[in-house]
C-alpha distance (Angstrom), angle and dihedral (degrees) to the residues before:
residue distance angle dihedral
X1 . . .
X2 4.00 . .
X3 3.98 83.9 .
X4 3.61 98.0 48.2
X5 3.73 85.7 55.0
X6 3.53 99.2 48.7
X7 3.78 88.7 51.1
X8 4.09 96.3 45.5
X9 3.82 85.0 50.6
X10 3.33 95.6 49.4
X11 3.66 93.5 54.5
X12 3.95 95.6 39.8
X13 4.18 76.8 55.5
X14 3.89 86.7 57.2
X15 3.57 92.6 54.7
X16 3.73 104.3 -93.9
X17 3.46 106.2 157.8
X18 4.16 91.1 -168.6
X19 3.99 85.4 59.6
X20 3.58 93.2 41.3
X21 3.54 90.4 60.0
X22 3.73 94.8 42.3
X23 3.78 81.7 53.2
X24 3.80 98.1 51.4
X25 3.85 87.4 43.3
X26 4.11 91.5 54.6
X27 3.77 94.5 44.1
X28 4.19 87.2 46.0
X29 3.58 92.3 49.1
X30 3.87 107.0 31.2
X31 3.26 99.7 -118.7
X32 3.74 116.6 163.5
X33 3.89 86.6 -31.5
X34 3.82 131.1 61.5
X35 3.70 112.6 -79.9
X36 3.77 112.4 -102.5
X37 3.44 129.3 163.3
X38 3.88 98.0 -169.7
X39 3.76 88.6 60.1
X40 4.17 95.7 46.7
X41 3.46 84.5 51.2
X42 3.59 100.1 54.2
X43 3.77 91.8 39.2
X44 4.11 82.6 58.3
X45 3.15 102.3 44.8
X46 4.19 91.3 58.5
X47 3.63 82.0 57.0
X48 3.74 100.5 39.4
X49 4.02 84.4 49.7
X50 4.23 85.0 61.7
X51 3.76 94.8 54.4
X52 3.97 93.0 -97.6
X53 3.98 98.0 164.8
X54 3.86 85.8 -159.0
X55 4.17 85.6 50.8
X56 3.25 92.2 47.6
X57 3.80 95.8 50.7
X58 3.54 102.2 45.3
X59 3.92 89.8 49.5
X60 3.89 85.0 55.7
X61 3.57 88.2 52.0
X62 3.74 89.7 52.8
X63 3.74 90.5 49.9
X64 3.49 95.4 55.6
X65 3.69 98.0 44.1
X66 3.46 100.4 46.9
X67 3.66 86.4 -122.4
X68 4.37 110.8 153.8
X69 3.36 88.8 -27.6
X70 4.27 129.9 70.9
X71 3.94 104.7 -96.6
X72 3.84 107.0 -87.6
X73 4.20 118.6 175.2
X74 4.27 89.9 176.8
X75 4.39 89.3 50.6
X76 4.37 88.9 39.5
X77 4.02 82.5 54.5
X78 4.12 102.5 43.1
X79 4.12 77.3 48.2
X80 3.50 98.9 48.3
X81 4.30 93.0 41.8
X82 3.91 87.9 54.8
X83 3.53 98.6 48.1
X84 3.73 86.4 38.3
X85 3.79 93.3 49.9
X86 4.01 88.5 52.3
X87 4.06 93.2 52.4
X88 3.33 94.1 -94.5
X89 4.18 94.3 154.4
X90 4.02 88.4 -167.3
X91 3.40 89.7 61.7
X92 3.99 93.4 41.6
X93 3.66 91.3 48.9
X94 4.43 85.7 51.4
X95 3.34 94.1 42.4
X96 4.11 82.7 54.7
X97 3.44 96.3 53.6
X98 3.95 93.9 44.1
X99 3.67 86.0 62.0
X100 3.52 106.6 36.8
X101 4.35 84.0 54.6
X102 3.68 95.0 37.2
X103 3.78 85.5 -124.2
X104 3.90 101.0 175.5
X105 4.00 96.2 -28.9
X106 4.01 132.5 63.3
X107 4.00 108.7 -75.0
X108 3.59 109.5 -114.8
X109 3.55 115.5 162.8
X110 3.90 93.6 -158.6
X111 3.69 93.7 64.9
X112 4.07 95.0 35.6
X113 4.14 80.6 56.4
X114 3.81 91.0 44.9
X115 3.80 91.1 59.6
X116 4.43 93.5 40.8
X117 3.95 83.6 52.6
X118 4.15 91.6 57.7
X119 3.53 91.3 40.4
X120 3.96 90.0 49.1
X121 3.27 97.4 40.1
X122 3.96 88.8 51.3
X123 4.01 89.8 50.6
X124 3.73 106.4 -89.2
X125 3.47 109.4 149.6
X126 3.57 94.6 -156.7
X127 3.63 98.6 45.1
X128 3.72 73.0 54.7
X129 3.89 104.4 52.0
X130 4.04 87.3 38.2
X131 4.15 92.6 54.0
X132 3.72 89.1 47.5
X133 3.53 93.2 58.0
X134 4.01 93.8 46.3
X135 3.45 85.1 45.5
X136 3.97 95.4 56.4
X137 3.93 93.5 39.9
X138 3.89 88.8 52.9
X139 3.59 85.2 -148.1
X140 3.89 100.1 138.7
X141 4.04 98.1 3.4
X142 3.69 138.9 44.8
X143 4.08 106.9 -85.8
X144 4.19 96.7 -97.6
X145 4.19 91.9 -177.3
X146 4.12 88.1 174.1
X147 4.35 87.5 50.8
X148 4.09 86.0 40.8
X149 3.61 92.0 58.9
X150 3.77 96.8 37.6
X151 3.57 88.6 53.7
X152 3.52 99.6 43.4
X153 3.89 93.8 53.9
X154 3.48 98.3 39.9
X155 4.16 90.6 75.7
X156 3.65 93.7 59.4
């Protein structure tokens, strides 16, 4: 495993923005190195800095979280809104939540349900469940019961 390290760092260190991310995910999760979330930041953020949609997520979700990085809300957002803007339906699906909770921006329930819908529409089953449920509650969106309940069983 020591080898396969050496080698995935070495091409991270070459610019490889797939091997970064590997890297950032190894050092976030522990595996087969000490867990430290100062280095799977940094090892994002090279990525994130080449457009990597996956980079740019995970360094969002390292913003918001506090994790490696000093807790940030505006940095999480500008993370989340470029992966989000390149399809990324993590990042759509965060960027929901952020404005549904008013989590460092204004709540506004249209845009949080905006964001859900790309998710959904992409596959993410909680972008799914969570759209369903501002769906029923009309609370942002005209009451669609027949979209409600497609949405809702599609996650299952």
């Amino acid at each position: 495993m020591l080898m396969e390290f050496e080698e995935l760092i070495m091409m991270a260190e070459s610019g490889d923005d797939a091997a970064q991310i590997d890297v950032g995910i190894m050092y976030f999760t522990g595996e087969d190195v000490p867990q430290d979330f100062s280095e799977a930041a940094r090892w994002y953020r090279k990525a994130a800095e080449q457009g990597n949609s996956s980079a740019q997520f995970c360094l969002g979700y390292m913003y918001e979280g506090g994790y490696g990085v000093k807790f940030n809300i505006s940095e999480a957002l500008k993370w989340y809104r470029k992966a989000a803007d390149q399809g990324n339906n993590d990042a759509q699906f965060y960027l929901g939540i952020l404005f549904d909770t008013g989590q460092g921006v204004q709540q506004n329930y249209f845009e949080a349900a905006k964001w859900y819908r790309k998710a959904a529409e992409q596959g993410n089953c909680d972008a799914q469940e969570f759209l369903s449920t501002i769906d029923v509650s009309g609370l942002c969106i005209p009451q669609d019961y027949y979209e409600s309940a497609a949405l809702s069983q599609s996650h299952y």
